[in-house]
N, C-alpha and C positions, 0 to 999 in steps of 0.2 A: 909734772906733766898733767895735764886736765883729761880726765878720760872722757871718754867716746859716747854720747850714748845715741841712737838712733832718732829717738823720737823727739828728746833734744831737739838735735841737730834740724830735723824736717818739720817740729814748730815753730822752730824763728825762720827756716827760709821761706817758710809760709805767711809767716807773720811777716817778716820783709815783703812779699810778692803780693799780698792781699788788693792793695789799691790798685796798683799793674794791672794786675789780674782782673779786677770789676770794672776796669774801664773797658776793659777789652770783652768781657764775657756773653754781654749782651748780643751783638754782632755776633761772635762765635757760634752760639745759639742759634739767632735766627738767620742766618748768611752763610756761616763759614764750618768748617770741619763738624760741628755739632748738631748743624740742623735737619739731621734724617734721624736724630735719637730718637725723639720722642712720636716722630710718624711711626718709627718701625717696632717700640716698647709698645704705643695702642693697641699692633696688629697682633701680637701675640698675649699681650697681661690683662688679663679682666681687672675691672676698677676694684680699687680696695684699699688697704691700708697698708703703703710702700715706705720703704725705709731708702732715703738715698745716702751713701756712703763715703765721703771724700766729700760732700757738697759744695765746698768754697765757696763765696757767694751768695751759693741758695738761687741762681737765674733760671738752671734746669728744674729744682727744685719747686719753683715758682709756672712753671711751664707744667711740669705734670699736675699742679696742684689745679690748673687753668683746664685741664684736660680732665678735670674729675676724679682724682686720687686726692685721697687723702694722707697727705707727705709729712714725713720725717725727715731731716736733715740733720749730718753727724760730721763733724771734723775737727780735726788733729788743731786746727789753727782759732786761735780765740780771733782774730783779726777778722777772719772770713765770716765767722760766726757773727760777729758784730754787724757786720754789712747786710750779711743775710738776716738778720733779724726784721733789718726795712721794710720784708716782706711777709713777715711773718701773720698769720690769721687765724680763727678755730681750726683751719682744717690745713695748716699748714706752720711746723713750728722747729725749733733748732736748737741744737743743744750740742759744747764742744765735748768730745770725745775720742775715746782712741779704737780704729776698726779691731785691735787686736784683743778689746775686751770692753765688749758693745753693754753696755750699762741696761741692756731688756731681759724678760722672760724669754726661754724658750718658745720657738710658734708666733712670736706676736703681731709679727707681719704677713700680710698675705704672698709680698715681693718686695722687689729690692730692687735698686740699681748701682752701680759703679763703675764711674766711667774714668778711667786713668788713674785712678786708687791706689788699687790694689799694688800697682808695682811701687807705692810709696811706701808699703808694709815690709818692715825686717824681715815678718817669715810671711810668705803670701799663702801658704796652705794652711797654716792654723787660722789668717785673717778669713781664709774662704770659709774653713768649720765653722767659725763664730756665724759667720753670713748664715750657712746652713742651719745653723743652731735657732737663730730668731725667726726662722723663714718657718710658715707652716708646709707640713707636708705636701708632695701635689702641688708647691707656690713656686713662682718664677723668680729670675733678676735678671737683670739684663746688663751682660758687663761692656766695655769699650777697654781694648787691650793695645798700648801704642802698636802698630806694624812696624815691618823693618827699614820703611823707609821716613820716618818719624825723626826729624831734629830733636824734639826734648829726649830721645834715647840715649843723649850725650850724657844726660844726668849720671849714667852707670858707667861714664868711660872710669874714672877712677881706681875701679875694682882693678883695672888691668896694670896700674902702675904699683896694687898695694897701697894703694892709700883708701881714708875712710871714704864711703858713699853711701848715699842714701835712699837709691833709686835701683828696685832689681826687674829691668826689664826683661821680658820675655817674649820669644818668640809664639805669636798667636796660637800656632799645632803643640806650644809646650803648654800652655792655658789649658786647652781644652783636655790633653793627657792627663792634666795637675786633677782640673774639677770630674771632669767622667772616674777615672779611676774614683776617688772621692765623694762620692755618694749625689753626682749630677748628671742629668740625661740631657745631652745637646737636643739641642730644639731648632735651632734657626740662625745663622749667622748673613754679616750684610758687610762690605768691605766699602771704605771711604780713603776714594784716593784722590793724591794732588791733582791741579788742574793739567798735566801733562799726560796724565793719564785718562786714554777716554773708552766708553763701553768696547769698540773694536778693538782694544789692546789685548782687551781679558777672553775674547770669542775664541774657542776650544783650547783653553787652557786647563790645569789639570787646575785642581782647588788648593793644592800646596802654591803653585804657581801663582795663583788670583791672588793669596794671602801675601805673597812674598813682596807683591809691587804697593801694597797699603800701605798706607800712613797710620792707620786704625780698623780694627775686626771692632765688628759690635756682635755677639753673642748673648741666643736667651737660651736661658740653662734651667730646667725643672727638678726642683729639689727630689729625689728618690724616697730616699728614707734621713 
């Protein structure tokens, strides 16, 4: 029987999805679910020298790098990597990797971001210490965490039959319990919901409430110690 292995597993369905994926990413960026990332990382991360995590493609990558950072791009998938090189410049460059044992010094970054990542990581709390680890003290990241009302959450249906999967989604109040406990201070979170959902929906709702009807939390988390 072929064993199992995670990371395996989630570089070929990467490496499968890669072109899917970069046809579609651009748009997502600048139109669709993705484009309040990089208004809402300006308002809180001072310029500096960001590591993005999960990059695929490299299009946010290339966006914050448009916005005055100086970006690092790291992912699981040599496919993505290959794409994202397209964009690659001095102050913008990419390198395949795994979140779970980031190839930097300690401190090297000033921030980070990762958006949908993390729940592709087998243990998400060791991939967040890694995060922690290359982030300088006092430095930001700014994660995007699927919500509960997110179709790609199907990735984790699996677990519930016992069979393998690859994907451990999490409910956004368990994110933020995982990193605060964890040596991070929330800072500022921004919710992106489908188009059914409009600002009067969420008017005196509790903020467990706000989070529950997301498609995506976007959280910026200041590293402690």
């Amino acid at each position: 029987m072929k064993s199992f292995s995670w990371d395996a597993e989630t570089k070929v369905r990467w490496d499968d999805r890669a072109h899917a994926w970069h046809e579609n990413s651009k748009n997502m960026w600048d139109n669709g679910s993705r484009k309040d990332i990089i208004p809402f990382y300006r308002k809180y991360i001072p310029i500096g020298n960001i590591l993005d995590l999960g990059c695929g493609d490299g299009y946010g990558s290339f966006l914050l790098r448009s916005a005055g950072y100086r970006v690092t791009g790291i992912d699981l998938s040599e496919k993505m990597i290959e794409i994202a090189k397209l964009h690659s410049d001095t102050d913008l460059s990419f390198i395949q990797g795994n979140m779970m044992e980031l190839p930097f010094a300690e401190e090297e970054f000033s921030g980070a971001m990762a958006i949908n990542s993390l729940e592709w990581t087998k243990q998400p709390l060791l991939a967040l210490n890694e995060i922690k680890r290359v982030v300088k003290k006092g430095g930001f990241a700014c994660f995007g965490i699927l919500g509960p009302t997110a179709g790609p959450r199907m990735n984790s249906f699996p677990r519930l039959e016992g069979n393998n999967f690859i994907c451990n989604t999490m409910m956004p109040w368990e994110f933020i319990k995982l990193a605060t406990e964890n040596g991070w201070e929330h800072v500022a979170e921004k919710g992106v919901y489908k188009k059914g959902v409009a600002e009067k929906h969420l008017e005196g709702l509790s903020n467990e409430l706000v989070q529950a009807l997301s498609f995506m939390m976007l959280f910026i988390l200041r590293k402690q110690s």
